[in-house]
N, CA, C and O atoms as a GROMACS GRO file, in nm:
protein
  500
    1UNK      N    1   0.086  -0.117   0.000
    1UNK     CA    2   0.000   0.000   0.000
    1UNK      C    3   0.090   0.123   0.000
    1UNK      O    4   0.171   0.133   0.092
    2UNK      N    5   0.085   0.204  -0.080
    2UNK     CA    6   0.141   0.358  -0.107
    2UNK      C    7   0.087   0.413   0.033
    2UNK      O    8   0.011   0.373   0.121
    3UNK      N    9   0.166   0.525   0.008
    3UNK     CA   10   0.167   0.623   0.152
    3UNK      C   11   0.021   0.670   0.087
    3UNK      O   12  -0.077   0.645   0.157
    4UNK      N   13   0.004   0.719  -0.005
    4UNK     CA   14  -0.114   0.809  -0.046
    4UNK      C   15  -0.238   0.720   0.013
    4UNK      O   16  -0.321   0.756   0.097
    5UNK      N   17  -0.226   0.552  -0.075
    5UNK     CA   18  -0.338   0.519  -0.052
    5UNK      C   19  -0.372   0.498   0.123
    5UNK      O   20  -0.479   0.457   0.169
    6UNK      N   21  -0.259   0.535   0.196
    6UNK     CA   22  -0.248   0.494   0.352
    6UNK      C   23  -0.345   0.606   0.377
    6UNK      O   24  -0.461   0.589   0.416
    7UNK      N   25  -0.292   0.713   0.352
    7UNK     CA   26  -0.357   0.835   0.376
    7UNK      C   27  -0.495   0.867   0.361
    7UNK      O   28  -0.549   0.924   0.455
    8UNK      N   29  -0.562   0.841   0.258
    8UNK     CA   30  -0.660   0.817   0.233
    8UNK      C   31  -0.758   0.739   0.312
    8UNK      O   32  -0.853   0.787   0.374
    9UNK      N   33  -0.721   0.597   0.302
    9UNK     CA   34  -0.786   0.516   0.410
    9UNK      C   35  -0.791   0.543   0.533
    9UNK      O   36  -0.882   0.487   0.594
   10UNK      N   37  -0.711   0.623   0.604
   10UNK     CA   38  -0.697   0.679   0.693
   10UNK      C   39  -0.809   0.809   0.685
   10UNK      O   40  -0.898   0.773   0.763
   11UNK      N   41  -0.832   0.886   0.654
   11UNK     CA   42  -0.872   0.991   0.600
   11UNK      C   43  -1.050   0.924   0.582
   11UNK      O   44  -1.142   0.987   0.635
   12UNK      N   45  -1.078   0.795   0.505
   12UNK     CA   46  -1.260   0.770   0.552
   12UNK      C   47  -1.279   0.726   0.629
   12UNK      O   48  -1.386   0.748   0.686
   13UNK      N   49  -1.149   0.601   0.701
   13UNK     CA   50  -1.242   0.554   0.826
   13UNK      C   51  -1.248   0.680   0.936
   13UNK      O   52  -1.332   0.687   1.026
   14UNK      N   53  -1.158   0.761   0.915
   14UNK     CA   54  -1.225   0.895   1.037
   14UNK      C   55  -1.298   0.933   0.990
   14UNK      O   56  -1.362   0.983   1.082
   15UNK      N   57  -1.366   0.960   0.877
   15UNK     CA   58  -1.486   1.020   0.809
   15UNK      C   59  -1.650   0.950   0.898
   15UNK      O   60  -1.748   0.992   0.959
   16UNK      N   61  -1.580   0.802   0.845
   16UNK     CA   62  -1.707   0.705   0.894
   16UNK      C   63  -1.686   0.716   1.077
   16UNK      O   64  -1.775   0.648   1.128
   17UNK      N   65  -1.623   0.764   1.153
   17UNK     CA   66  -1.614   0.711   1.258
   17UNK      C   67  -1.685   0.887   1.336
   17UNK      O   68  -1.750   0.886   1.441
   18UNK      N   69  -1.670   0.947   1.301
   18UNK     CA   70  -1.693   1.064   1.299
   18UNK      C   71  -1.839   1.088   1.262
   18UNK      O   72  -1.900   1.168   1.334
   19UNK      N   73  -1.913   1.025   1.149
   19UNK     CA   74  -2.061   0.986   1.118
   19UNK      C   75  -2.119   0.953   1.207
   19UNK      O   76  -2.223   1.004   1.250
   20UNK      N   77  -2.027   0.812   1.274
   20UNK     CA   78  -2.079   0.719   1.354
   20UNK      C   79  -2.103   0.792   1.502
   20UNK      O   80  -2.200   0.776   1.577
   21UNK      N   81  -1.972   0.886   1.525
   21UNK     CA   82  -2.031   0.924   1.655
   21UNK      C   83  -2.111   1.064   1.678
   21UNK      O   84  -2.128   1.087   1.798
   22UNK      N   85  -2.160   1.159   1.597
   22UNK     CA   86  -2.240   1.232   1.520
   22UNK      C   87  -2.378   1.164   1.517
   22UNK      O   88  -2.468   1.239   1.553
   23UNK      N   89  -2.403   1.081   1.494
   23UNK     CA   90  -2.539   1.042   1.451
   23UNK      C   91  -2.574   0.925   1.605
   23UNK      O   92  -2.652   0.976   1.686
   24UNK      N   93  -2.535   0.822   1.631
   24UNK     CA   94  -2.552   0.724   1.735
   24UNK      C   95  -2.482   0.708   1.867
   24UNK      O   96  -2.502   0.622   1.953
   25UNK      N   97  -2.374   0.836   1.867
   25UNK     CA   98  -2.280   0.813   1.963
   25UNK      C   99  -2.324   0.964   2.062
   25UNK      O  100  -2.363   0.936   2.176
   26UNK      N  101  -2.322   1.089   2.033
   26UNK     CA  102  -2.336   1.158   2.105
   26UNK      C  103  -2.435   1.178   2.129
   26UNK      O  104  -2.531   1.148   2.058
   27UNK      N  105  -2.442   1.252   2.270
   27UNK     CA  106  -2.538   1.258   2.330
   27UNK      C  107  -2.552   1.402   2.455
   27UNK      O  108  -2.490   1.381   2.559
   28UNK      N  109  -2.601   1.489   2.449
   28UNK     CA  110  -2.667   1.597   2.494
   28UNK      C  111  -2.683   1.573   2.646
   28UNK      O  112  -2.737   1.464   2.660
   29UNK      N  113  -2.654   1.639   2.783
   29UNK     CA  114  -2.717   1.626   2.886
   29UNK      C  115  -2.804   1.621   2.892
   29UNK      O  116  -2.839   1.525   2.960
   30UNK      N  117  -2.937   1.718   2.827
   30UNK     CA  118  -3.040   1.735   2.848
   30UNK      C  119  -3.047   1.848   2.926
   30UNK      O  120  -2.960   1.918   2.978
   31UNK      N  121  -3.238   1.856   2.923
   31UNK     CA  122  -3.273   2.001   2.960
   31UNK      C  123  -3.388   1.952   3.093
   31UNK      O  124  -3.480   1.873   3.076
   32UNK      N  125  -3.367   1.996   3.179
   32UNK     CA  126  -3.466   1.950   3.275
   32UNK      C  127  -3.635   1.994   3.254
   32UNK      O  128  -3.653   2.116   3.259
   33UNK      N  129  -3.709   1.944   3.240
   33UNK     CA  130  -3.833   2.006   3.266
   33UNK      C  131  -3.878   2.106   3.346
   33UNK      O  132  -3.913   2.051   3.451
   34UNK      N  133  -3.890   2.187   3.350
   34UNK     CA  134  -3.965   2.312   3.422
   34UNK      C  135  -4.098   2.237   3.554
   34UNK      O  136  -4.202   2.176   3.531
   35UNK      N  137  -4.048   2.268   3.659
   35UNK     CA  138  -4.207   2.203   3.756
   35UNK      C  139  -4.290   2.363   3.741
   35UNK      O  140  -4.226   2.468   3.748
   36UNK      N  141  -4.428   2.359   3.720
   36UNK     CA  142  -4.523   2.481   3.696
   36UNK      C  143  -4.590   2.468   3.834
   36UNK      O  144  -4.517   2.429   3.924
   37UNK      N  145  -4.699   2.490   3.858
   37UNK     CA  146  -4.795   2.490   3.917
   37UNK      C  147  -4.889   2.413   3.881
   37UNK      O  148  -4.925   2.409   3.763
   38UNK      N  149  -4.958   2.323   3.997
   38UNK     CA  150  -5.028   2.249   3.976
   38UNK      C  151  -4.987   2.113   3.951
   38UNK      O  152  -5.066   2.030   3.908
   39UNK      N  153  -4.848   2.084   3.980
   39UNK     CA  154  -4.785   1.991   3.956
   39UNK      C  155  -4.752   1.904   3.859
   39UNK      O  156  -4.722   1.785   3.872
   40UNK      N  157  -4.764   2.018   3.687
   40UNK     CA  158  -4.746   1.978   3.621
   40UNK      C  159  -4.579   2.027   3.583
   40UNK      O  160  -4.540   2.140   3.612
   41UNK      N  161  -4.501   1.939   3.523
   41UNK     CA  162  -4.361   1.926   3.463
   41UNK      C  163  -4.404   1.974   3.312
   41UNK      O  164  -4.484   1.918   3.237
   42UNK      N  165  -4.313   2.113   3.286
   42UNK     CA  166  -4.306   2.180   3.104
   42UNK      C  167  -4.207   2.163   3.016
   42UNK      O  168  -4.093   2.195   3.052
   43UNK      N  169  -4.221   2.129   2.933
   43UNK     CA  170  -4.094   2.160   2.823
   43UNK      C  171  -4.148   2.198   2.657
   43UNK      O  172  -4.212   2.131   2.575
   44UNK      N  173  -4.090   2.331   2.652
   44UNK     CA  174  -4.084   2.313   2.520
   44UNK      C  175  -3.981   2.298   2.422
   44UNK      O  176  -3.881   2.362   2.456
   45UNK      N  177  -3.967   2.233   2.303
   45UNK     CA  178  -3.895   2.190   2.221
   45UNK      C  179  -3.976   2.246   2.074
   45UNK      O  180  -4.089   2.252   2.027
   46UNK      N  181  -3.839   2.280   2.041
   46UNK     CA  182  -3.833   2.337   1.884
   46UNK      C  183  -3.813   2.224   1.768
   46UNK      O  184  -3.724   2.138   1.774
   47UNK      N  185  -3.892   2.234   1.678
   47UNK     CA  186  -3.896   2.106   1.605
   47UNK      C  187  -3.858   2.197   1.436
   47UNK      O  188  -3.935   2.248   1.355
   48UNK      N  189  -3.684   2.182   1.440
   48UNK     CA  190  -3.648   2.287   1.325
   48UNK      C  191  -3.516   2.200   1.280
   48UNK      O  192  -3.407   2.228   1.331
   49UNK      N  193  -3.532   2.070   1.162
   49UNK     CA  194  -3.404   2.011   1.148
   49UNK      C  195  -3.371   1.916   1.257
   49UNK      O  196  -3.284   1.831   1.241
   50UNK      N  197  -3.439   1.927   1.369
   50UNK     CA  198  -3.436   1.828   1.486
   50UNK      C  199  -3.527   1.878   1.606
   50UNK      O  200  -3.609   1.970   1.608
   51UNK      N  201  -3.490   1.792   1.701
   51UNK     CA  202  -3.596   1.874   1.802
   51UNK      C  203  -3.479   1.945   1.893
   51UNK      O  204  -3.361   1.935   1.860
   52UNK      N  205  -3.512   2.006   1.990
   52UNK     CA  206  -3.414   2.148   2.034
   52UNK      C  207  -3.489   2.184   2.127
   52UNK      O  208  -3.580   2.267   2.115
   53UNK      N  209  -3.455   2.121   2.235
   53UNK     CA  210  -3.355   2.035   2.335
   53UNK      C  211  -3.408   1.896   2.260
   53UNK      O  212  -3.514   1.881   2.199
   54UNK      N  213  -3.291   1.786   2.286
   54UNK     CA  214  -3.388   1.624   2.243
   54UNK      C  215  -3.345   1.566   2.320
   54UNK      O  216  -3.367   1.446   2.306
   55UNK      N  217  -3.249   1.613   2.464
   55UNK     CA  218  -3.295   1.518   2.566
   55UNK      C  219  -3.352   1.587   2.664
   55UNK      O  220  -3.282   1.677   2.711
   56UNK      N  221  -3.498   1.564   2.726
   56UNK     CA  222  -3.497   1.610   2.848
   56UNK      C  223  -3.571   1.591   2.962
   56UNK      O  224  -3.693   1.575   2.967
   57UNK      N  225  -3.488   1.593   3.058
   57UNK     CA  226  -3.520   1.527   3.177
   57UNK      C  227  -3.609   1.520   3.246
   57UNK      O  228  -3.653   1.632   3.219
   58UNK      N  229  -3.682   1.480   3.322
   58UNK     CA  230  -3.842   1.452   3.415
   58UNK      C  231  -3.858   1.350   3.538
   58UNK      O  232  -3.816   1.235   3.549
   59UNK      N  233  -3.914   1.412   3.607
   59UNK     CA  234  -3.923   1.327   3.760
   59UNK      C  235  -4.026   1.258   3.746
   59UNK      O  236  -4.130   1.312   3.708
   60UNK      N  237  -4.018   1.098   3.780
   60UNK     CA  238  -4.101   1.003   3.764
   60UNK      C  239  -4.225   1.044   3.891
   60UNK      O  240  -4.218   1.067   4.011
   61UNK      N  241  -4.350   1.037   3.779
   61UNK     CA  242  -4.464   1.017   3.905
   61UNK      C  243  -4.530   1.167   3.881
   61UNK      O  244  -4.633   1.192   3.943
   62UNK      N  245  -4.469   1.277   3.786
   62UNK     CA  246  -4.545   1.364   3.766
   62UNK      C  247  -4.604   1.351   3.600
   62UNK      O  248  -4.573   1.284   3.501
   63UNK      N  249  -4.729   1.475   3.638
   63UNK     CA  250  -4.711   1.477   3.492
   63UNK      C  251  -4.651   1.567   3.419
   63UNK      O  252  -4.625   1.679   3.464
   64UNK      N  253  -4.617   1.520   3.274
   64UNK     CA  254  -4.546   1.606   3.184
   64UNK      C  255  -4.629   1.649   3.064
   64UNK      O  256  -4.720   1.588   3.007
   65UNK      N  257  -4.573   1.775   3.037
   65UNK     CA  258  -4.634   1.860   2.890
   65UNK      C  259  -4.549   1.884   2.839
   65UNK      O  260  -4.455   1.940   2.894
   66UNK      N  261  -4.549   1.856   2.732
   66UNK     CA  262  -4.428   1.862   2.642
   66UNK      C  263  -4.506   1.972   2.499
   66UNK      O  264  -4.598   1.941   2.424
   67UNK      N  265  -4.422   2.107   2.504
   67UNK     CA  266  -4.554   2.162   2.403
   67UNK      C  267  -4.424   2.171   2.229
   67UNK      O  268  -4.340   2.259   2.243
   68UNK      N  269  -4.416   2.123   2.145
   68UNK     CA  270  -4.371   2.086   2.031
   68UNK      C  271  -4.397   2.254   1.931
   68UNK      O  272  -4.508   2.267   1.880
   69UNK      N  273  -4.312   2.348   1.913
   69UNK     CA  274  -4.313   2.424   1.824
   69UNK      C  275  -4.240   2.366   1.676
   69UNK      O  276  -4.122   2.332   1.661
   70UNK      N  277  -4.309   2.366   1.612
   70UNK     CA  278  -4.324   2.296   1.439
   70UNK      C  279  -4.250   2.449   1.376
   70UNK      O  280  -4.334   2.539   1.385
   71UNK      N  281  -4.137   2.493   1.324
   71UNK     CA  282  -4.046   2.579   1.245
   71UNK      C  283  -4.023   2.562   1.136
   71UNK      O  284  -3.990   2.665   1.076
   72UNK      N  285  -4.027   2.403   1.032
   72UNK     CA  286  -4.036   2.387   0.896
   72UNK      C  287  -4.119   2.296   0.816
   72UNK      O  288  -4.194   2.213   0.867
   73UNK      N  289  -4.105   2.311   0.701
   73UNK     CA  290  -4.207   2.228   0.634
   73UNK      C  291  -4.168   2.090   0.588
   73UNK      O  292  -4.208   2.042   0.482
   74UNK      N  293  -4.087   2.026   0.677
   74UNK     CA  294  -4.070   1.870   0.643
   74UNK      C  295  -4.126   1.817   0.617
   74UNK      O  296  -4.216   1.898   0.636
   75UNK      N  297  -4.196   1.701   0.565
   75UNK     CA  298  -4.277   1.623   0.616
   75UNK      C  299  -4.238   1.529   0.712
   75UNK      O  300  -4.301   1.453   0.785
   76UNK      N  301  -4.132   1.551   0.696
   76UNK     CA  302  -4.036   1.402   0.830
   76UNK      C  303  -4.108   1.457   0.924
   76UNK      O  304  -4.214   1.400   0.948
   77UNK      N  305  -4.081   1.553   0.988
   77UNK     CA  306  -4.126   1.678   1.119
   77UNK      C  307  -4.286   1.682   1.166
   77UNK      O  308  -4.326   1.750   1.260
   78UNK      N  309  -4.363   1.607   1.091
   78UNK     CA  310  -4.531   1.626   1.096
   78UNK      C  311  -4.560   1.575   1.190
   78UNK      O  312  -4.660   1.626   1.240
   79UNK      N  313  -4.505   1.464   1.261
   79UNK     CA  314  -4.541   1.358   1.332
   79UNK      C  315  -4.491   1.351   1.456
   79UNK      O  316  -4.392   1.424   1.450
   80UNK      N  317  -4.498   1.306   1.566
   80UNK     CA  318  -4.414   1.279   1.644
   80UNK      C  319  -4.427   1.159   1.747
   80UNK      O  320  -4.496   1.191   1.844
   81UNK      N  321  -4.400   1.086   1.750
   81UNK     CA  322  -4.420   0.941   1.804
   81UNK      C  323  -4.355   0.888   1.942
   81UNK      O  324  -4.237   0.853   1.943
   82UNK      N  325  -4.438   0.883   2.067
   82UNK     CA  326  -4.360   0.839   2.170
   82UNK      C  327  -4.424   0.694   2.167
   82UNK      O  328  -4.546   0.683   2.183
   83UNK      N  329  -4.328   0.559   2.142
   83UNK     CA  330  -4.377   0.450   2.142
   83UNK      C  331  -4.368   0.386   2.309
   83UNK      O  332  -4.390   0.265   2.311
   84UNK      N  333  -4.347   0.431   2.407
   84UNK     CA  334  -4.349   0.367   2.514
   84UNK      C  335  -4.446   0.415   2.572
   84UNK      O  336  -4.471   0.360   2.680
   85UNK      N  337  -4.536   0.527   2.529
   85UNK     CA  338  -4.640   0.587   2.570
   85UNK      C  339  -4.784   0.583   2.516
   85UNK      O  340  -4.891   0.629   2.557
   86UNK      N  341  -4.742   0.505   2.400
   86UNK     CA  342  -4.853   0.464   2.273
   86UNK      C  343  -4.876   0.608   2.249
   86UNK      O  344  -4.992   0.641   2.276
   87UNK      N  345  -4.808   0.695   2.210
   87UNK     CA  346  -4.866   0.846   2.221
   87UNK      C  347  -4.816   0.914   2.059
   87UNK      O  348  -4.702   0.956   2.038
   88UNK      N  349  -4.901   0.914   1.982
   88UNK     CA  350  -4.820   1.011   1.876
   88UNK      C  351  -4.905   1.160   1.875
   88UNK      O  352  -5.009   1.187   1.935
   89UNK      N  353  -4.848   1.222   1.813
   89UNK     CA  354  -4.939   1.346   1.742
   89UNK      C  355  -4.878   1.472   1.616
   89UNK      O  356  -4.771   1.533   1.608
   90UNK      N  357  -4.969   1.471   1.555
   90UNK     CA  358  -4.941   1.552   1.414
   90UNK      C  359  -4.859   1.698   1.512
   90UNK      O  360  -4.900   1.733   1.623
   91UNK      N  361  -4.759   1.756   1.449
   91UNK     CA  362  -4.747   1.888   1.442
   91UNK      C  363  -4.784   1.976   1.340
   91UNK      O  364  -4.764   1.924   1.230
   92UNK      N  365  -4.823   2.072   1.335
   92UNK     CA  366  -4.921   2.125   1.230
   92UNK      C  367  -4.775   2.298   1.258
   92UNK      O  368  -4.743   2.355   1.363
   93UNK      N  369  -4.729   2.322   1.114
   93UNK     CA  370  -4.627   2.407   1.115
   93UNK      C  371  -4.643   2.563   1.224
   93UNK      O  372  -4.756   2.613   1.218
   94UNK      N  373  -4.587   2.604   1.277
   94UNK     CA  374  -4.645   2.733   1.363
   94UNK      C  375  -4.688   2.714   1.447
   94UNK      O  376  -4.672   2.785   1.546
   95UNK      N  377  -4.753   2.623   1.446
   95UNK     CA  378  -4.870   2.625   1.609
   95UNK      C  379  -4.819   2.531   1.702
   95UNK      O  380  -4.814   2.412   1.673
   96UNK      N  381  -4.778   2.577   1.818
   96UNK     CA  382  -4.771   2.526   1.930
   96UNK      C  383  -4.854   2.385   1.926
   96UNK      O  384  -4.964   2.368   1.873
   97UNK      N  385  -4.775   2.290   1.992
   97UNK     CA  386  -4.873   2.155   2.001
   97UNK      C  387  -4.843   2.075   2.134
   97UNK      O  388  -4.745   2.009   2.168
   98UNK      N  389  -4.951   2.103   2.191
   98UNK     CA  390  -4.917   1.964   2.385
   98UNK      C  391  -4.921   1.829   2.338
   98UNK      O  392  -4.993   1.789   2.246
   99UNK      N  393  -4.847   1.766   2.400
   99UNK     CA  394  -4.854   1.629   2.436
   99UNK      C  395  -4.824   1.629   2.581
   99UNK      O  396  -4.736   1.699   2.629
  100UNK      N  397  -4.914   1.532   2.664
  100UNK     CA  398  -4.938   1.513   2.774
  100UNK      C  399  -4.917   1.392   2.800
  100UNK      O  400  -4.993   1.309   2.750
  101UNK      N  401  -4.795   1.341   2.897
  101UNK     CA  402  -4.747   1.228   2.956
  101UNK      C  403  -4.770   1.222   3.086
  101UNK      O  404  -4.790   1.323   3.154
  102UNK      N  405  -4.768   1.094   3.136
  102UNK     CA  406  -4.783   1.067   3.297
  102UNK      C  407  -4.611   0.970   3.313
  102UNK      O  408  -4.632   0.855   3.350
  103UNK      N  409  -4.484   0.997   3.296
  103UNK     CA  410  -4.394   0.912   3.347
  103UNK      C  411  -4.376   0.827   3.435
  103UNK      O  412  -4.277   0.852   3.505
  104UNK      N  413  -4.435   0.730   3.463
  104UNK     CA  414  -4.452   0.634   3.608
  104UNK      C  415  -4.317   0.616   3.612
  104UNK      O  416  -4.265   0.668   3.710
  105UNK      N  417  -4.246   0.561   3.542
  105UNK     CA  418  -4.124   0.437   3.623
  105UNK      C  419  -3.960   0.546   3.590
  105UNK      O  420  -3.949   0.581   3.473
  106UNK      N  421  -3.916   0.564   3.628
  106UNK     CA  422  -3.734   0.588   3.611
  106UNK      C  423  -3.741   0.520   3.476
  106UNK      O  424  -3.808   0.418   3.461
  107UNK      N  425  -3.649   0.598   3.342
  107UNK     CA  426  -3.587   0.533   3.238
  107UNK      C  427  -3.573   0.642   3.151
  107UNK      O  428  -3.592   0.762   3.168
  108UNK      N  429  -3.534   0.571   3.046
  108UNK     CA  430  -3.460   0.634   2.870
  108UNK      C  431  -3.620   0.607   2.800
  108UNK      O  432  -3.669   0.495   2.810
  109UNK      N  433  -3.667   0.679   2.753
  109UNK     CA  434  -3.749   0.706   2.660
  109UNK      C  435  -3.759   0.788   2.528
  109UNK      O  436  -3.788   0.907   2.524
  110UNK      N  437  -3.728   0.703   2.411
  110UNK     CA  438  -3.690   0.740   2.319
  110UNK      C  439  -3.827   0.816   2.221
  110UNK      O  440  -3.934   0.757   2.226
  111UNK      N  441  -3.821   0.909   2.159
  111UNK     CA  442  -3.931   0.968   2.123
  111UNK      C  443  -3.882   1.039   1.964
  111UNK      O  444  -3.780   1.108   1.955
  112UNK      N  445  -3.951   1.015   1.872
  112UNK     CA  446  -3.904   1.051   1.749
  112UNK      C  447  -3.992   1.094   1.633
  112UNK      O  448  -4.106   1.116   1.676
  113UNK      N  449  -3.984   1.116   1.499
  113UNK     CA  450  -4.046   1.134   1.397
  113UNK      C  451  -4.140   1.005   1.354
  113UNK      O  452  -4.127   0.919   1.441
  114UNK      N  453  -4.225   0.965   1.255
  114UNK     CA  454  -4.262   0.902   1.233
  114UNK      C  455  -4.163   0.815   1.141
  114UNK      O  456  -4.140   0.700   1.177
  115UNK      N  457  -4.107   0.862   1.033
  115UNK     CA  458  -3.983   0.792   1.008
  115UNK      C  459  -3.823   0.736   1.058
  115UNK      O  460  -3.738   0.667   1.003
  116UNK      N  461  -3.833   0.801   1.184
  116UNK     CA  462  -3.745   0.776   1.234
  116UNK      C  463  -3.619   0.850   1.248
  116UNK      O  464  -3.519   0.813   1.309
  117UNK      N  465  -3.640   0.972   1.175
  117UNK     CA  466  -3.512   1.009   1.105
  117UNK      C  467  -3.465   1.128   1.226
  117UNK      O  468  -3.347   1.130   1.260
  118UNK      N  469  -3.566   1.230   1.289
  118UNK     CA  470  -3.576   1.288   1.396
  118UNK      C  471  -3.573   1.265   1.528
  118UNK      O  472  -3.686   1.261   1.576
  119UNK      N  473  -3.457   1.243   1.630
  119UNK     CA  474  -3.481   1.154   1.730
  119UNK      C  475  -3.431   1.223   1.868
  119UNK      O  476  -3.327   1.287   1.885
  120UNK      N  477  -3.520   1.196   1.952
  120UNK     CA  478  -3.501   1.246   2.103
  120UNK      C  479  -3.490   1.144   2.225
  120UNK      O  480  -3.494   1.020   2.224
  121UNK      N  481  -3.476   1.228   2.324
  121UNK     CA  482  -3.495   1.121   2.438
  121UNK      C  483  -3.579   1.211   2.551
  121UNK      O  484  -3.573   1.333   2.557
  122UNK      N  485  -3.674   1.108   2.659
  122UNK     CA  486  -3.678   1.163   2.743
  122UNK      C  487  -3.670   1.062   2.846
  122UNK      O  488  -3.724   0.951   2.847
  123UNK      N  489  -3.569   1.133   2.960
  123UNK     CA  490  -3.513   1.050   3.104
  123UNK      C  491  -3.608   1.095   3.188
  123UNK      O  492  -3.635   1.210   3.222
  124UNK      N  493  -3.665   0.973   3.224
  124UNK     CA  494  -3.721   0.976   3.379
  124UNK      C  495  -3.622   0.952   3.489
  124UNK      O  496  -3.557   0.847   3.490
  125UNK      N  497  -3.607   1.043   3.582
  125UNK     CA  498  -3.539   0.996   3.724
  125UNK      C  499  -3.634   0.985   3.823
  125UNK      O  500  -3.601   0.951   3.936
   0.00000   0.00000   0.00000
């Protein structure tokens, strides 16, 4: 193998490894939920190219509102799907949108687009 072609190969697997930890590897502290009054837990998230915050945090045993501001015209972005909650709902562009959770147990709850391609988390402690 030539120095060049060393170089090179050298040069995609950091490309690919760099993808790899970009897309499946990093990961955000997160944003804690807001406690309101009335003992409800708030967050809002910006849904523009991703969601913004996409991890964030919540105390098990309250409830949560999660209100979804919609910023472009994806169609990836229309949807939003919490499968551990059986919970989806359309975002409709501009308008503010609630989703209302009850978090019972401590965990990683993954929450995303309908395709998959948009992806968050939310931690129960």
């Amino acid at each position: 193998m030539t120095t060049a072609q060393l170089a090179v190969t050298l040069a995609g697997a950091g490309a690919v490894a760099l993808v790899v930890w970009f897309f499946w590897l990093e990961r955000s502290v997160g944003t804690r939920a807001a406690l309101m009054s009335g003992g409800w837990q708030e967050q809002m998230i910006l849904v523009k190219g991703g969601y913004t915050p996409d991890t964030i945090v919540a105390v098990a045993g309250k409830p949560l509102r999660l209100v979804f501001q919609r910023e472009e015209a994806s169609p990836c972005s229309e949807t939003v799907v919490f499968d551990a909650f059986g919970k989806s709902a359309r975002l409709p562009q501009g308008e503010p949108t609630v989703v209302e959770l009850m978090p019972r147990e401590p965990g990683e709850y993954p929450f995303s687009c309908q395709m998959g391609m948009l992806r968050g988390t939310l931690v129960v402690e």
